[in-house]
C-alpha positions in Angstrom: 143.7 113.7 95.4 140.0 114.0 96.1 138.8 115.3 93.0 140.1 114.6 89.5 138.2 117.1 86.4 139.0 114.4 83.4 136.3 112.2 85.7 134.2 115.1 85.7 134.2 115.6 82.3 134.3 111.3 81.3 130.7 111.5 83.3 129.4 114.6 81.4 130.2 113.1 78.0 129.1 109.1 79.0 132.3 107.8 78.9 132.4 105.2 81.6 136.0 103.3 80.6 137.2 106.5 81.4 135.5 107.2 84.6 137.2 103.9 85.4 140.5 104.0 84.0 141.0 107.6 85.8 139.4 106.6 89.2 141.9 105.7 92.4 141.1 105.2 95.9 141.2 108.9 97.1 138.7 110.2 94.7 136.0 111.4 97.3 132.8 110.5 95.4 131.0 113.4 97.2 133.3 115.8 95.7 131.2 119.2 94.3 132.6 121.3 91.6 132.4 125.6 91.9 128.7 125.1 90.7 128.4 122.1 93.9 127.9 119.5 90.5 128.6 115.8 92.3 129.5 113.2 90.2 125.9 111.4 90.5 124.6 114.9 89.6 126.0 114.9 86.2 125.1 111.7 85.7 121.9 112.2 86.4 121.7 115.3 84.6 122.6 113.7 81.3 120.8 110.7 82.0 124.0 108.6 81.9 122.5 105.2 83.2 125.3 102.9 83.0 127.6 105.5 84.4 125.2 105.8 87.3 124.7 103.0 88.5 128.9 102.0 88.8 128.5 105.7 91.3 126.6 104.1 93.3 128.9 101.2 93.9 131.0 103.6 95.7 128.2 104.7 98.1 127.5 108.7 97.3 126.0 111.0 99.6 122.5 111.6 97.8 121.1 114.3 99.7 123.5 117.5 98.6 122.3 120.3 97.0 123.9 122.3 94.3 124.3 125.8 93.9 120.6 125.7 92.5 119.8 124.2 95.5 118.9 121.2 93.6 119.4 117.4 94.8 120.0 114.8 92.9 116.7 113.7 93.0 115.1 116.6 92.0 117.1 116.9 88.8 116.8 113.0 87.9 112.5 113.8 88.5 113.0 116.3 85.8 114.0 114.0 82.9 111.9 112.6 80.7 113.1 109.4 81.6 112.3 108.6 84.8 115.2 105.5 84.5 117.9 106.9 86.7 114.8 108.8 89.5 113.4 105.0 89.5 117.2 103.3 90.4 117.4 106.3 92.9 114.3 105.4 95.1 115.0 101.3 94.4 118.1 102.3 96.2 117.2 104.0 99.2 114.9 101.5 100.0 117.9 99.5 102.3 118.1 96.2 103.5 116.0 94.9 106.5 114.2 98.9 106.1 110.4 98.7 106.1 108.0 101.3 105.4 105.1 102.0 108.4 102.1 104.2 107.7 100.5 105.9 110.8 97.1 107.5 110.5 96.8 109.6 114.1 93.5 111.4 115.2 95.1 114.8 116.3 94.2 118.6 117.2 96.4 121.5 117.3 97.7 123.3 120.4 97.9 126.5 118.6 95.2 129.4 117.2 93.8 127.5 114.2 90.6 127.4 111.8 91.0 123.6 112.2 89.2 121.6 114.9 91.9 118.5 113.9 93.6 116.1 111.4 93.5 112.8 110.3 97.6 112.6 110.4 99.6 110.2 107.6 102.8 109.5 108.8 105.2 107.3 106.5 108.3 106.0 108.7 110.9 104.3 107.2 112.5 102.1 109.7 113.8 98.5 110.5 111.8 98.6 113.9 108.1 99.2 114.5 108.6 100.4 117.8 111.2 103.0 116.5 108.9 103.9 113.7 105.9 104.3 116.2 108.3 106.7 118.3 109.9 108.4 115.6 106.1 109.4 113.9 104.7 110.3 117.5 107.9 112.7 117.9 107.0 114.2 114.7 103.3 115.2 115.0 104.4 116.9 118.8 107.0 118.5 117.1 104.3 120.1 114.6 102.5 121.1 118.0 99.7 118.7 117.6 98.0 117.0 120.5 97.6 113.4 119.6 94.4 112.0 120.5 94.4 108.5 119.0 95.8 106.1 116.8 93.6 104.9 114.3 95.6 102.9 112.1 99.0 101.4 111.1 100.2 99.1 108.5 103.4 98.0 107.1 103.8 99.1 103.1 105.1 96.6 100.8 107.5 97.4 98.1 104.9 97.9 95.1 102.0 98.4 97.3 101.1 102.3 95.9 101.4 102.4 91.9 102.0 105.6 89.9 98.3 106.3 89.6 97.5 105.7 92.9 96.6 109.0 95.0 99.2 108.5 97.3 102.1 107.2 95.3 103.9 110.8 95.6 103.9 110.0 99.8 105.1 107.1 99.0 108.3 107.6 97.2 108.8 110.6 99.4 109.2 108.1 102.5 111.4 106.0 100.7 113.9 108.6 100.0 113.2 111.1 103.2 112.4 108.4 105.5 109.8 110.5 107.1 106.8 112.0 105.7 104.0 113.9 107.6 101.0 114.5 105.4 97.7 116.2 107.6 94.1 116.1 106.2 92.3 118.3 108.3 89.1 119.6 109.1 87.0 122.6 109.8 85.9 123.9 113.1 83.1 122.2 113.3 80.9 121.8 116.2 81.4 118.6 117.7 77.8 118.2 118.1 77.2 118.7 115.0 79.3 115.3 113.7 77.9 111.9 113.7 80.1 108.5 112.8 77.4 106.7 110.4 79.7 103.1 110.5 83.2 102.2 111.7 84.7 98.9 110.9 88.5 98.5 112.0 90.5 94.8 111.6 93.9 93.6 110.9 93.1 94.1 106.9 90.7 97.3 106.9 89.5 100.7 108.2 86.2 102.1 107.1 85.1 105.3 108.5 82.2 107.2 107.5 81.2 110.5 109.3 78.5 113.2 108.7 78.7 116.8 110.1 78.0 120.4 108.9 80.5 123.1 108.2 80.7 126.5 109.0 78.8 127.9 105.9 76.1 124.9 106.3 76.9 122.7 104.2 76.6 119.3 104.9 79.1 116.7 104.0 79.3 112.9 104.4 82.7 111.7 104.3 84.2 107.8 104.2 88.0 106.7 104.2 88.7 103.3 103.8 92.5 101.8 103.9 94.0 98.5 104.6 95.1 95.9 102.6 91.4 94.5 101.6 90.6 98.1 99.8 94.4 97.8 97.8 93.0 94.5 96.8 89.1 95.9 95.7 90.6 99.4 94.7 93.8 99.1 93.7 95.0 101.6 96.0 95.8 101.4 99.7 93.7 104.5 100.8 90.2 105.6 99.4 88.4 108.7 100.6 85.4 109.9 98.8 83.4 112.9 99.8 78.9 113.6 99.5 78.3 117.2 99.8 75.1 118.9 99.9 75.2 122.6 99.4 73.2 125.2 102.3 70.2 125.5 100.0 70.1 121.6 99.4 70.3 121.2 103.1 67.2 123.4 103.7 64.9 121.3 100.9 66.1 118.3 102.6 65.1 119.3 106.0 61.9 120.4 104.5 61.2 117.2 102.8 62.0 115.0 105.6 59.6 117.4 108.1 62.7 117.8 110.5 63.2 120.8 112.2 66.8 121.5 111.4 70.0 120.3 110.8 70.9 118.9 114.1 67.5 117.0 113.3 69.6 115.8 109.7 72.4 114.3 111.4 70.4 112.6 114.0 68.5 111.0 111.1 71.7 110.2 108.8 73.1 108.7 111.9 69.7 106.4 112.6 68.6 105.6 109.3 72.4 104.7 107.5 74.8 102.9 109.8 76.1 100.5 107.3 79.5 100.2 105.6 77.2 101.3 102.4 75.7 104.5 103.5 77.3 106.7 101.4 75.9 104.8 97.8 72.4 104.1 100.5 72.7 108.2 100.9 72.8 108.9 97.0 70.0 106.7 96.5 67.6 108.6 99.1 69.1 112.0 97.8 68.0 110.7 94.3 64.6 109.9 95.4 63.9 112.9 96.6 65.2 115.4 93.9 67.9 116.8 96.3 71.1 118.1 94.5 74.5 116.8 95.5 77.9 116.5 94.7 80.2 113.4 95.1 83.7 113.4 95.0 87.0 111.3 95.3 90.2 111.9 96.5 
């Protein structure tokens, strides 16, 4: 006998002796009612804690979907009490697993306003080299063109907190196992892009680049990651945005007594090339009465 209703209905009121009084060895745990209700989805649902976690003694199958289409994920996210979605993603994270986030340099091999993407790929794996395969097989499969790796780290348990940007990535990977998250860019002449500073070591990446966009603005943009910025920060990634609107642009040129913005970049490029520039940037803008906007994301 698979499925038994006085369990069903000992989980939906709380009553755990029952639960365990009426349970044998052929109730299938995975068992879904004519509304596809498991057991750990009614537990969930009304927040049952203890009764919870004794369902995942008998190892359920966590990724079904009801007749809502809902997992039980998605329905312990949506209480209040975020008790039972926190046991959920303590318990996906098995045994000898380890979490590996990818940045890739990539471009796509289809018709696209994008010239490329800086590529976040979280891997949950017990192997590096399986995790490296598994994130490259990923990208491809989105039909993007790899062009380099620029970065991988292994995430501690507790690395990303809940106010962290990337937190949600996070506890996706724990309970997916795979996440693919692209930060791309415009179409931008490569010309018209200039790397101000690059550091890259064990424990960080800086990268600060300068370029124009199509409707000619120009932006300066830095991502740092690695475990030094966690430390400094509090988060493991850090990107932070300067943007100076068309018009800006065009006072800047003119105050500088370049000839355009090709001219801009080529100066940005001389003049800051430290892992400061962006704060060196603000300074000059500030000097010279040019309007900007800076941003973090």
């Amino acid at each position: 006998m698979e499925y038994n209703a006085d369990i069903f209905d000992a989980v939906e009121f709380g009553d755990l002796a029952s639960v365990k009084m009426y349970w044998t060895g052929e109730i299938n745990i995975d068992y879904q009612d004519n509304k596809g209700r498991s057991l750990t989805m009614l537990a969930a649902r009304y927040n049952h804690k203890e009764i919870f976690h004794h369902l995942l003694t008998f190892n359920p199958n966590l990724y079904l979907v009801n007749n809502e289409q809902e997992t039980v994920f998605q329905i312990a996210e949506q209480l209040e009490d975020k008790e039972i979605y926190n046991i959920l993603v303590e318990y996906c994270w098995k045994e000898k697993e380890k979490l590996f986030l990818f940045v890739y340099h990539a471009k796509p091999q289809f018709e696209s306003d994008f010239l490329g993407a800086y590529v976040n790929c979280w891997i949950m794996d017990k192997d590096l080299d399986n995790a490296t395969l598994t994130s490259r097989k990923l990208i491809t499969k989105e039909n993007w063109k790899i062009e380099a790796l620029e970065n991988v780290s292994e995430v501690k348990k507790g690395d990303f907190k809940e106010d962290d940007d990337k937190f949600h990535y996070y506890e996706q990977a724990i309970i997916d196992k795979e996440v693919l998250v692209f930060y791309t860019y415009d179409n931008l002449n490569e010309e018209m892009k200039k790397t101000l500073y690059e550091e890259k070591n064990d424990s960080i990446w800086i990268k600060i680049e300068a370029y124009q966009t199509e409707d000619k603005k120009v932006i300066i943009h830095g991502h740092d990651s690695g475990e030094t910025v966690k430390k400094i920060k509090h988060q493991y990634d850090y990107e932070y945005y300067l943007t100076i609107e068309k018009e800006d642009v065009i006072h800047l040129i003119e105050k500088l007594e370049l000839k355009d913005t090709r001219e801009l970049l080529d100066w940005l490029e001389r003049e800051f090339s430290t892992n400061d520039a962006v704060s060196q940037i603000e300074n000059k803008l500030n000097d010279l009465q040019i309007k900007y906007q800076f941003s973090i994301w």
